[in-house]
C-alpha positions, 0 to 999 in steps of 0.5 A: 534386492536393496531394501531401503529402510523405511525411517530413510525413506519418510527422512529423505521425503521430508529432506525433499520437501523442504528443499522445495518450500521454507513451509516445509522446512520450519516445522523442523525448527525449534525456538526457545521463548525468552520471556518463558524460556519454553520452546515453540514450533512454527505451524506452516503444514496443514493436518493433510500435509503433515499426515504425508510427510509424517510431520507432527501438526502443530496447528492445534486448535486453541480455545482458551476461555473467555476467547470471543474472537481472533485465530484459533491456532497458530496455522495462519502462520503458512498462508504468511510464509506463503504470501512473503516467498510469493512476493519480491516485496512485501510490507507486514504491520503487525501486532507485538509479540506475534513471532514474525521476525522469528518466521523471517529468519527462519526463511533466512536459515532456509535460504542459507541451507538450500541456496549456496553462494547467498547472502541475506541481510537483516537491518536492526535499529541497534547492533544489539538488535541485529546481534540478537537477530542473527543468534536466533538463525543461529539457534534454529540451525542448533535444533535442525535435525541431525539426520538432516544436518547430513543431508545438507552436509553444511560445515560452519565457518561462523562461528568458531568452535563452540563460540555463539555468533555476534553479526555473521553466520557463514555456512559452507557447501559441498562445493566450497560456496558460502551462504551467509547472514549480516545483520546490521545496525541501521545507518544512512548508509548501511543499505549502500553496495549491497546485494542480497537473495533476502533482507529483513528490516526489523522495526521499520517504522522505528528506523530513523534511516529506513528510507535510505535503507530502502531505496539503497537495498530495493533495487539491487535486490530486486535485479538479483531476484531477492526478496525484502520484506519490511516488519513493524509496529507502527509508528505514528505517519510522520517522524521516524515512522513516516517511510513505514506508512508510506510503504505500507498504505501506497502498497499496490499503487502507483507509489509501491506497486510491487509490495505486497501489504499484510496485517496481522492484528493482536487476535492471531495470538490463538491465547489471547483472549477479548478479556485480555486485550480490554485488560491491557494497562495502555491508553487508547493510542499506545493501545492502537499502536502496540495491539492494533485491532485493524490497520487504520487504528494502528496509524492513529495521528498524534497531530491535529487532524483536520477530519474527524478520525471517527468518520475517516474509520468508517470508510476506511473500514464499515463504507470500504471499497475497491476499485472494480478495475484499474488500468490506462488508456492506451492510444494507438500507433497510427492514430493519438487522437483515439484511444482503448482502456486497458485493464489491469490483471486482477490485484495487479498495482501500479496503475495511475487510473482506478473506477470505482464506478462505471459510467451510466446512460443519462447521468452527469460527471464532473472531474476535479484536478489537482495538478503536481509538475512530476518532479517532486513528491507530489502527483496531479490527480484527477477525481470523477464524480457522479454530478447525480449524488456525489458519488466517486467514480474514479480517480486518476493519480500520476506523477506527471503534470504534462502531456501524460497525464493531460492525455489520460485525463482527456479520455477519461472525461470522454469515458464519462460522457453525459446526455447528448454526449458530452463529456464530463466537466473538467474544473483543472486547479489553476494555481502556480501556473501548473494547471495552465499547461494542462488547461492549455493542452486541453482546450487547444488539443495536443497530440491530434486530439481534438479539444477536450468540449467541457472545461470549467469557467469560475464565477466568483462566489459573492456575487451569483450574477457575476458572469463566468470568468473568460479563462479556464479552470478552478483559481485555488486562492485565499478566497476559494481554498477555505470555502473547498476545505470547509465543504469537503469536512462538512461531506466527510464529518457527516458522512454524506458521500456513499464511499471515498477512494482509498487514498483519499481516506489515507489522505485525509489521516494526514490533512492537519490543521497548521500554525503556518499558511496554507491551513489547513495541509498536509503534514510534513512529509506527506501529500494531500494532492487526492484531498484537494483534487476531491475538494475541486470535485465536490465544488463542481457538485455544488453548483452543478450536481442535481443534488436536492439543494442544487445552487442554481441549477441554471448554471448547469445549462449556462456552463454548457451552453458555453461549450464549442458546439462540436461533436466529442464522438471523433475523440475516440474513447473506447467504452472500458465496459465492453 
């Protein structure tokens, strides 16, 4: 009978483990620290794990004095390996000195020993960086065991001989395949005619051409079942670090519905203590930046922002909420005129409608819209707001000004029927002409919907007894758009709404006063189409919301008296709460 030693059979199930998961393969790995020069490990198996395989464990706890907070051990780093391999795309905003770009080319090396044939990428800002990058994937394959090494049985083509690696590492299977690593100093035209199984982009937010690198690289890889995973400090929302900021906040929305965002503050450094962080000889905002304690801080504006910082922290982190369901209205193939809500899977992005609170029997809605033509950056968003205190309820936001967005809207204001049934006011911002399609589509029907019953009708605000205008919707002019920002940063300053959306808060960080009309706006390169929308919303509130202050709550009763007499109940809408 054949006895196979014990230690080949403990190496061959580790071998087998890690072939199975890059978390079981990092503990094997070791690092040398270059500010200490001492090696460090990766804490990817838990105490039960480790005890299996026979591994050491390494998530130790840490309690260093003086500690007041933050992570105890360094284990926090497998729920990060897992949420990176989980997810095609993912987005971590981090604290400096953490050790995530050693776990990313630890995943690189893992992916080059298991996978023949692959190529990874990683995008450095410099070629000394990206040099410096590879030479770490370079230094993990030195310490893989050397029992391991025979399993793999890996020959290296890059480098030669005893010679360290400068941009490319290439490792040769049994069946003659490469797998290699790239890294790569960032041009505009860096990321053009690539293909990877995983691309790293270091420092993101400091990459002047990670916008072109991005939209160069995500498709292909994505056809190829990679993974991309970008890794920053941040940077400011505007300038060289804008594309960062859009890809981490729009993370999960319409915008980047398939990356996964992940923040890691200063405190998972398990050594770091409170006294430390309050030691640190930075001000405030390199502070935020280069420690961020949560993730709006760290995207702290530089510029002059039009809402005070202070309150949009507060929603964004002690008044936060998300959306209890999101999903679309679908209508039917034999019948356009009805239509159903279908939610979307729980944590699935992507989109365009989310309720952040249900409809309820005997209350009023409003829905303020600001209207974009889809071609451009821009969206037409949508804002529902409880005409009974302010409250948000939902918000539609969609790159599309036509026919798409007019048919969510129209069973949206249907959703959030009020007494008697009547649908939801509808104020649509009628500027540009943009507006006028959606107006148009509304009020005289379009694909066999019947018309939409509650559309708004401006009264000019110097003169109450003037009656409604005959034309539809809310006029965005020098006369009305102050009066909607100045309230809307009375609400926000003061903290009189319940609880704002989350890109309406996101919004709001880039809403700056500027030297140049329109003014306030949003900066350069950044949208401000959910502000406005709930600048229109909080109108509608003003003069018709039952609020204690209510202008003229007479009105209420004159804009619905205004309304065709017809009964919304045909349009179909089905109730999302059933």
């Amino acid at each position: 009978m054949l006895t196979v030693p014990r230690e080949d059979v403990v190496r061959l199930r580790q071998f087998y483990a890690a072939a199975s998961h890059p978390r079981f393969f990092l503990p094997h790995l070791s690092m040398p620290d270059s500010r200490g020069g001492e090696i460090f490990h990766f804490a990817t198996v838990t105490e039960e794990e480790a005890a299996d395989l026979e591994l050491p464990f390494l998530g130790v706890t840490h309690s260093p004095r003086g500690k007041q907070r933050g992570r105890d051990s360094w284990l926090w780093q497998r729920g990060y390996v897992n949420e990176i391999v989980d997810n095609p795309f993912s987005a971590t905003l981090k604290a400096r000195q953490l050790g995530v770009s050693w776990i990313h080319d630890g995943l690189i090396l893992w992916d080059m020993c298991f996978f023949p044939g692959i190529d990874d990428l990683i995008y450095s800002i410099k070629e000394d960086d990206a040099i410096e990058q590879v030479n770490r994937v370079w230094d993990m394959w030195l310490s893989v065991p050397g029992w391991m090494k025979a399993l793999l049985d890996l020959k290296v083509i890059k480098p030669y001989g005893d010679a360290r690696p400068t941009s490319r590492i290439e490792l040769e299977h049994p069946d003659d395949r490469l797998s290699t690593v790239t890294g790569m100093a960032s041009t505009k035209k860096a990321g053009h005619s690539r293909v990877a199984r995983r691309v790293l982009m270091d420092e993101g937010a400091h990459n002047e051409f990670a916008k072109e690198i991005w939209k160069a690289i995500t498709p292909a890889t994505a056809d190829a079942g990679g993974n991309v995973g970008i890794v920053s400090t941040a940077n400011g929302m505007g300038g060289i670090g804008e594309h960062f900021y859009k890809v981490y906040t729009g993370a999960g929305g319409v915008d980047y519905p398939n990356v996964r965002k992940i923040f890691l503050p200063w405190d998972y450094h398990p050594d770091r203590t409170q006294e430390w962080y309050d030691g640190l000889n930075l001000d405030t905002s390199d502070k935020a930046e280069q420690y961020p304690e949560n993730e709006d801080e760290a995207f702290l504006l530089t510029g002059n922002p039009y809402f005070d910082m202070k309150a949009i922290a507060y929603y964004l982190r002690e008044a936060a909420v998300e959306p209890l369901f999101a999903g679309e209205f679908t209508t039917f193939s034999n019948n356009f005129a009805s239509a159903r809500f279908d939610r979307a899977p729980q944590g699935e992005g992507g989109h365009p409608i989310e309720i952040y609170r249900r409809p309820e029997e005997g209350r009023k809605y409003a829905i303020g819209v600001d209207t974009a033509t889809g071609d451009g950056e821009d969206f037409s968003v949508a804002a529902v707001i409880d005409l009974s205190d302010g409250a948000p309820c939902a918000e539609l936001r969609m790159k599309d000004g036509g026919a798409d967005f007019t048919r969510q809207l129209h069973f949206l204001g249907n959703y959030y029927r009020g007494p008697d049934r009547i649908p939801a006011l509808i104020g649509v911002e009628d500027q540009g002409g943009y507006g006028k399609v959606v107006i148009a589509y509304l009020r005289d029907g379009h694909e066999g919907r019947k018309a939409y019953l509650n559309l708004y009708r401006h009264r000019e605000y110097d003169d109450r007894k003037k009656k409604l205008k005959a034309k539809y919707g809310f006029p965005m002019n020098s006369a009305t758009r102050p009066k909607v920002v100045a309230e809307l940063k009375d609400w926000v300053n003061k903290r009189l709404f319940p609880f704002v959306t989350r890109t309406f808060a996101w919004e709001c960080r880039t809403f700056t006063r500027q030297d140049t009309r329109p003014s306030p706006r949003a900066a350069e390169g950044n949208n401000d189409d959910v502000v406005m929308a709930w600048g229109i919303a909080l109108e509608l509130y003003s003069a018709y919301g039952e609020h204690a202050h209510s202008i003229k709550k007479k009105n209420t009763v004159a804009q619905e008296r205004t309304a065709p007499k017809e009964d919304p109940r045909p349009v179909g809408a089905a109730d999302p709460r059933r």
